[in-house]
LONU-406572 format. One record per residue (C-alpha): x, y, z. Coordinates in nm, 3 decimals, always signed. Layout:
BEGIN
PT    east   north      up
PT       X       Y       Z
...
This chain:
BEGIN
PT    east   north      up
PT  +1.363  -0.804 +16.053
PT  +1.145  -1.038 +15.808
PT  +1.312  -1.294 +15.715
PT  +1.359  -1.415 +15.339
PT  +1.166  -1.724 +15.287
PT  +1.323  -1.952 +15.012
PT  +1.179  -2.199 +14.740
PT  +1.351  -2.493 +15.025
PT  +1.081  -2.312 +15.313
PT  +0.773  -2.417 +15.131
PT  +0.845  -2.723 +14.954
PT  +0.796  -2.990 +15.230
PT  +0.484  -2.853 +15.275
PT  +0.319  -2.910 +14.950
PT  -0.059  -3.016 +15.029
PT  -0.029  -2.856 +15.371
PT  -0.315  -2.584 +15.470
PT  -0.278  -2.235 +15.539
PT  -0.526  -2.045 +15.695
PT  -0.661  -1.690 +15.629
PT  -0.877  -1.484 +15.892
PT  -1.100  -1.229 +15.752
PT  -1.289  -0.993 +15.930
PT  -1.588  -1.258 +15.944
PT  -1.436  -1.628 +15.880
PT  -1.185  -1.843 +15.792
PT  -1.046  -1.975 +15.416
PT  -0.822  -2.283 +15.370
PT  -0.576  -2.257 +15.085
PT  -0.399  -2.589 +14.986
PT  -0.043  -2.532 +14.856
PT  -0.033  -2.691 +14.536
PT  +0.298  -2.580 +14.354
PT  +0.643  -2.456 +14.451
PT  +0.782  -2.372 +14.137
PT  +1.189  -2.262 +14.080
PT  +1.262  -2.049 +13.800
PT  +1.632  -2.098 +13.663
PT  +1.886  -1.809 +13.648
PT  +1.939  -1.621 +13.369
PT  +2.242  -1.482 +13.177
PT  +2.055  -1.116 +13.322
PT  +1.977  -1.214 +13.711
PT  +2.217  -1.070 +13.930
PT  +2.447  -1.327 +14.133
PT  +2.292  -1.502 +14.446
PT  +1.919  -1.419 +14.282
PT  +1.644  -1.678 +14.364
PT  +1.298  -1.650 +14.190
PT  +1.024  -1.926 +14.287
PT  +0.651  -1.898 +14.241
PT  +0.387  -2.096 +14.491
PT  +0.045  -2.189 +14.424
PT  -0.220  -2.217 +14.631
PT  -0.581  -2.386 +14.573
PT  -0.864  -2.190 +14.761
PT  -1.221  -2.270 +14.820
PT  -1.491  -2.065 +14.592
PT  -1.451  -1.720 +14.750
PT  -1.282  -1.471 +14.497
PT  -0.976  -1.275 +14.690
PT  -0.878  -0.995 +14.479
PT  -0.495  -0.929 +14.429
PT  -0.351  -0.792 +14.771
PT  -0.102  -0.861 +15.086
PT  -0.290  -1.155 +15.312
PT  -0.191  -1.266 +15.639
PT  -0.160  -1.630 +15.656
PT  -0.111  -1.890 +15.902
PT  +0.083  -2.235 +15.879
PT  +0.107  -2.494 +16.142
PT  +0.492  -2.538 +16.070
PT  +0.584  -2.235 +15.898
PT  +0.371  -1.999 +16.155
PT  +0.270  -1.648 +16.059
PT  +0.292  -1.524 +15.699
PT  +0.207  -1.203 +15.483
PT  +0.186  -1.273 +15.145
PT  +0.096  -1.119 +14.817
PT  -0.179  -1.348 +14.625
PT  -0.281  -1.234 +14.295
PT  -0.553  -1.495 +14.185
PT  -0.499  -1.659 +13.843
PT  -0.775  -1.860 +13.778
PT  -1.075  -2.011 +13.904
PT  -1.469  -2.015 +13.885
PT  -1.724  -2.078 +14.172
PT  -1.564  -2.363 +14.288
PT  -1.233  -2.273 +14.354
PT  -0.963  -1.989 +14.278
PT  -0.555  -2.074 +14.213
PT  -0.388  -1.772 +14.377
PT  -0.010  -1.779 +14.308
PT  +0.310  -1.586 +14.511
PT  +0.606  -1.497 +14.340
PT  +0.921  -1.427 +14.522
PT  +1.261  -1.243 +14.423
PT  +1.505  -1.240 +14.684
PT  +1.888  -1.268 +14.721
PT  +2.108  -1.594 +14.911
């Protein structure tokens, strides 16, 4: 069973690296935001939505399910849809929806 990573997971690790293999090398992404989105009147009970952002180097990584790797949090697959960025780096961002 995977289990449900919460917004409390990934904020002491703000700044920390986590690494992606591809087939040929290695990026670094930098988490740079854990953000909490507040319940609404609509959300069912127990509901948590957070968003995380990570900085990346200048390599464009289309929208997809990555395998990451933390030193703390260990081994990770994660959906990154990339928001913004140029040649010299790309913000990718994470949104989970899970129940307490």
């Amino acid at each position: 069973m995977v289990p449900i990573l919460t917004e409390k997971d990934f904020s002491p690790h703000l700044k920390s690296k986590f690494y992606l293999q591809l087939t040929d090398s290695s990026l670094e992404l930098v988490l740079a935001e854990v953000q909490r989105y507040p319940a609404s009147p609509t959300d069912p009970s127990g509901m948590e939505r957070f968003s995380i952002f990570f900085d990346g180097p200048g390599v464009y990584l289309p929208q997809n399910l990555y395998h990451l790797k933390h030193d703390q949090l260990g081994e990770l697959d994660i959906f990154l849809v990339p928001v913004s960025g140029d040649q010299r780096g790309y913000y990718y961002e994470a949104v989970f929806n899970s129940f307490k």
